[in-house]
C-alpha positions as CSV (number, residue, x, y, z in Angstrom):
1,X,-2.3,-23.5,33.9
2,X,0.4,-21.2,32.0
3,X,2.9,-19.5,34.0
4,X,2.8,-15.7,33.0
5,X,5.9,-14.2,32.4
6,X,7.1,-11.1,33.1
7,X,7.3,-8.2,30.8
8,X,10.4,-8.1,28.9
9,X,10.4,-4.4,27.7
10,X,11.7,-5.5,23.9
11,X,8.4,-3.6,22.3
12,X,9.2,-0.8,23.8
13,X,11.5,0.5,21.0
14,X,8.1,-0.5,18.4
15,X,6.6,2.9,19.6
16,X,9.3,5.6,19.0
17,X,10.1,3.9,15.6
18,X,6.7,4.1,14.7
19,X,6.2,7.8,15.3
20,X,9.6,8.7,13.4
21,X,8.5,6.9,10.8
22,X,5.2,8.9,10.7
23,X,6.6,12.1,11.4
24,X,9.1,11.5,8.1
25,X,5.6,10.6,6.4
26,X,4.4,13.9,7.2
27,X,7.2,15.8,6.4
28,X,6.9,14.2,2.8
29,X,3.2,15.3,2.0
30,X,3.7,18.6,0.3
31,X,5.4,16.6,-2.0
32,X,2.5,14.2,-2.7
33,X,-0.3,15.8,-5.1
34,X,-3.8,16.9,-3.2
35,X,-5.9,17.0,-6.4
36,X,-7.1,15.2,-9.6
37,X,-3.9,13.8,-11.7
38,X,-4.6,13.7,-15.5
39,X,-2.9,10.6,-16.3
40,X,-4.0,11.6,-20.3
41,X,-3.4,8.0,-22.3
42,X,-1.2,6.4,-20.0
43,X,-4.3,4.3,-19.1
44,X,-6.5,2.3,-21.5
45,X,-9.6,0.1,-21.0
46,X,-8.6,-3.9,-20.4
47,X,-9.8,-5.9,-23.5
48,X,-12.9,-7.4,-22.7
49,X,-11.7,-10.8,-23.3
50,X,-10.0,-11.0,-20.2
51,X,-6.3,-11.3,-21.6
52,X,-3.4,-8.6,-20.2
53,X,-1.7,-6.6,-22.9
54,X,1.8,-6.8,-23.0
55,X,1.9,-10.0,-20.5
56,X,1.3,-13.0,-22.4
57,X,-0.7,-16.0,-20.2
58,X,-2.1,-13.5,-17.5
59,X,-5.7,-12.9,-17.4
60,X,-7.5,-9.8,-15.6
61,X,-10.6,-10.9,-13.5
62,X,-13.7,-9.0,-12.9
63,X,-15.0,-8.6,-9.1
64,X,-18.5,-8.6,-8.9
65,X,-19.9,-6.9,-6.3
């Protein structure tokens, strides 16, 4: 049978890291949009043959669900 050892405290500093790094989130939303962004022609359909423009040998893959 395993010995249990005794708590070692070193996640204790996980916690209070992980709310400042939350709280900075929140302080950044007003910058991030809250509604539709028109991306106008910066996005065009993927050619139906698979192939990526601009990165020759990579293929796209369709996921059906």
């Amino acid at each position: 049978m395993p010995k249990i050892l005794p708590k070692s405290g070193a996640g204790r500093e996980v916690l209070p890291d992980l709310y400042a790094f939350l709280s900075r989130i929140v302080n950044l939303s007003p910058l991030f949009p809250n509604g539709p962004v028109d991306l106008g022609s910066s996005v065009l359909p993927l050619p139906e043959d698979g192939s990526i423009p601009h990165l020759p040998g990579w293929r796209w893959l369709r996921r059906r669900i």
